[in-house]
N, C-alpha and C positions, 0 to 999 in steps of 0.2 A: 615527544611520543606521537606515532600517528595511529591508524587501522586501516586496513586493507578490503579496494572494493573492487571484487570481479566486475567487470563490461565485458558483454561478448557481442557478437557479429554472425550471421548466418548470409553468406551468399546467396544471392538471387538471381545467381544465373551463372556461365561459362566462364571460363577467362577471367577473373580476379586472378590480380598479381599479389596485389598486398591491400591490407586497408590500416589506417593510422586513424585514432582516438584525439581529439586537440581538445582540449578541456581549459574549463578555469573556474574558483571559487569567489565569490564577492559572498558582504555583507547580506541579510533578510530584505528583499524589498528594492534591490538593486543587480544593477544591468552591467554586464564585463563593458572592458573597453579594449577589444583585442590587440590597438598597439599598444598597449602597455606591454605585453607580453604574455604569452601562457604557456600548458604544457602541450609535451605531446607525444605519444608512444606507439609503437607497431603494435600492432595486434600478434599475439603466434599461433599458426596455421595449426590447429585441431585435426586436421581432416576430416573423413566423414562425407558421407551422401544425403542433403546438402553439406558440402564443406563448411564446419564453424571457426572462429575464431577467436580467444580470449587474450587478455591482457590485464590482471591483476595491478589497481594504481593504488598508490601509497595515501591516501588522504589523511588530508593535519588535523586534528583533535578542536580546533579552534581556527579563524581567519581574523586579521586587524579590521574594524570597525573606523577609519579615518574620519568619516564624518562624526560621529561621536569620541571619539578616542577611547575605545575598550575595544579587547577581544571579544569575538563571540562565538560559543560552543555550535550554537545554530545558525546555518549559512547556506546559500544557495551555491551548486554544483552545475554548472551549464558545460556542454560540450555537444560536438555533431563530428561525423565520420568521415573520412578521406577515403577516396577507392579509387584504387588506379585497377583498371580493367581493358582489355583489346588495346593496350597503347593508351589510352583514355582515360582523363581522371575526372571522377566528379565529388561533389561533396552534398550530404544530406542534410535537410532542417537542423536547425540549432533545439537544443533537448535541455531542459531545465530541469533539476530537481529540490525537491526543499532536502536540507539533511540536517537532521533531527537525532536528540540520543534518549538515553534510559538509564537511569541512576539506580545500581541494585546496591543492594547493602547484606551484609554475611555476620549473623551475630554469634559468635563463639561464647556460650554463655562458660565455661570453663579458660576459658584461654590456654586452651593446647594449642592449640597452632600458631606457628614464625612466622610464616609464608600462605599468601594467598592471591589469587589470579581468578580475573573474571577469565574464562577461554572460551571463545564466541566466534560468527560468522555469521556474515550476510548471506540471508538465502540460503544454502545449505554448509557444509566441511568442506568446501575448495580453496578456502580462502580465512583459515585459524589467526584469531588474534588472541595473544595473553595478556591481557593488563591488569595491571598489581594493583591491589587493593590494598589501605591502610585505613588504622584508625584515625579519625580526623583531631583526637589529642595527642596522636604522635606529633614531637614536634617537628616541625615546617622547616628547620632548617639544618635538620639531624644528616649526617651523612650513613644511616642506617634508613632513609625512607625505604620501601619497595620500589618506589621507579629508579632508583641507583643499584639495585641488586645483579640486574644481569651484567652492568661494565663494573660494577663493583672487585678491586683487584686481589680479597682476598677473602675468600667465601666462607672458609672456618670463623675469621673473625667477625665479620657479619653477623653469621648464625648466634655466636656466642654473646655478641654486643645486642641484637635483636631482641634475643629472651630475654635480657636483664630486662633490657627497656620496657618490655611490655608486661613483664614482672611488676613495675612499678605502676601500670595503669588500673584504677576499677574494673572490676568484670562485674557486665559481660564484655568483651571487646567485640565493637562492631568495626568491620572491616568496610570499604565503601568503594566502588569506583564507577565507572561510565561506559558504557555505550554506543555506538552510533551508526545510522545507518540511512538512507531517503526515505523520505514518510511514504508510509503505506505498505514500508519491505518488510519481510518475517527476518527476524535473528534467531539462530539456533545458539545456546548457553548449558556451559556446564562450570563450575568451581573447580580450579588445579590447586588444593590442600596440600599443605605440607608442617609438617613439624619436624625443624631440620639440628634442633639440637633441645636437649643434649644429644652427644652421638649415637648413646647404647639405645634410645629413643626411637631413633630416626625411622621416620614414615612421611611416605607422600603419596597424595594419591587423585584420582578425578571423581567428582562428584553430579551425579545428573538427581531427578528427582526419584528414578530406584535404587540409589545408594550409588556404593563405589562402584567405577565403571573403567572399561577403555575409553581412550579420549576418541569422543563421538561416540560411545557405547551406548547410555540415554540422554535424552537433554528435554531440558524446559525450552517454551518457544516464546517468542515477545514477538510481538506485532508492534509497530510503529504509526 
């Protein structure tokens, strides 16, 4: 699973042809080593006076810890920018960020609902992520989690295998998931609810702080 983070670019002057993004994630407390390898992606040309540029990157939910031997949720995001301009290419300061997340939890004190999704964005709705939330007594190794839902190959059975199962758990059902973004960013968040079976049932819908809404209609905000 990843989530998605806007970088943009504003031109500072004539003549930009293109600019490219090189990035890479280490561990808390640690420095890349650019031959190892990292990423790197074009920016696309916004237009506008100044001309801007964005490019939406996929970032991992987690990076490997080698000197320790564990994953870790929290990890430093370094990258700096390539500008080919008049024929000309130069490159700017290298850019660090801490990226840091936020654990919300959804209590369904009735357990209506199948289906639940944090649906969130850094900074503003350019850049939506859905991530599925579950109760942490669902079991771990079920092929009914919610991170298998969306390649899941057969969605009725799902629905129908989900209810029982959470049929079976104490309520309230607390649903739980993450977060994340560089310290100091705002997130915008809403809940994508759903109760997907039984079928005569069936309701779904997006939830901000004044009820049901269009996604991005209200939302709560988290600062980092």
């Amino acid at each position: 699973m990843s989530w998605y983070y806007p970088k943009g670019w504003t031109d500072q002057g004539d003549g930009v042809e293109q600019v490219v993004i090189h990035y890479v994630t280490t561990p808390p407390g640690q420095w890349p080593d650019w031959s190892w390898g990292h990423e790197s992606r074009v920016l696309e040309d916004r237009g506008g006076s100044p001309r801007t540029r964005l490019k939406v990157l996929r970032m991992p939910r987690d990076v490997w810890d080698m000197e320790n031997g564990w994953a870790t949720p929290e990890y430093r995001f370094h990258y700096y920018f390539e500008v080919f301009q008049d024929g000309h290419r130069w490159t700017t300061d290298l850019f660090s960020e801490d990226i840091v997340y936020r654990d919300l939890e959804y209590v369904d004190e009735h357990g209506w609902a199948t289906n639940i999704c944090i649906y969130w964005s850094v900074g503003d709705w350019s850049a939506p992520v859905y991530s599925p939330m579950e109760d942490p007594r669902f079991p771990g190794g079920s092929e009914f989690r919610s991170t298998k839902y969306y390649s899941y190959w057969d969605k009725e059975r799902f629905h129908h295998e989900k209810f029982h199962m959470l049929r079976g758990l104490e309520r309230p059902h607390r649903w739980q998931a993450r977060m994340y973004g560089p310290r100091g960013a705002t997130l915008v968040q809403q809940y994508h609810v759903g109760r997907m079976y039984p079928p005569e049932e069936k309701d779904e819908f997006w939830l901000g702080p004044d009820g049901r809404a269009a996604p991005g209609g209200n939302w709560w905000v988290h600062h980092l």
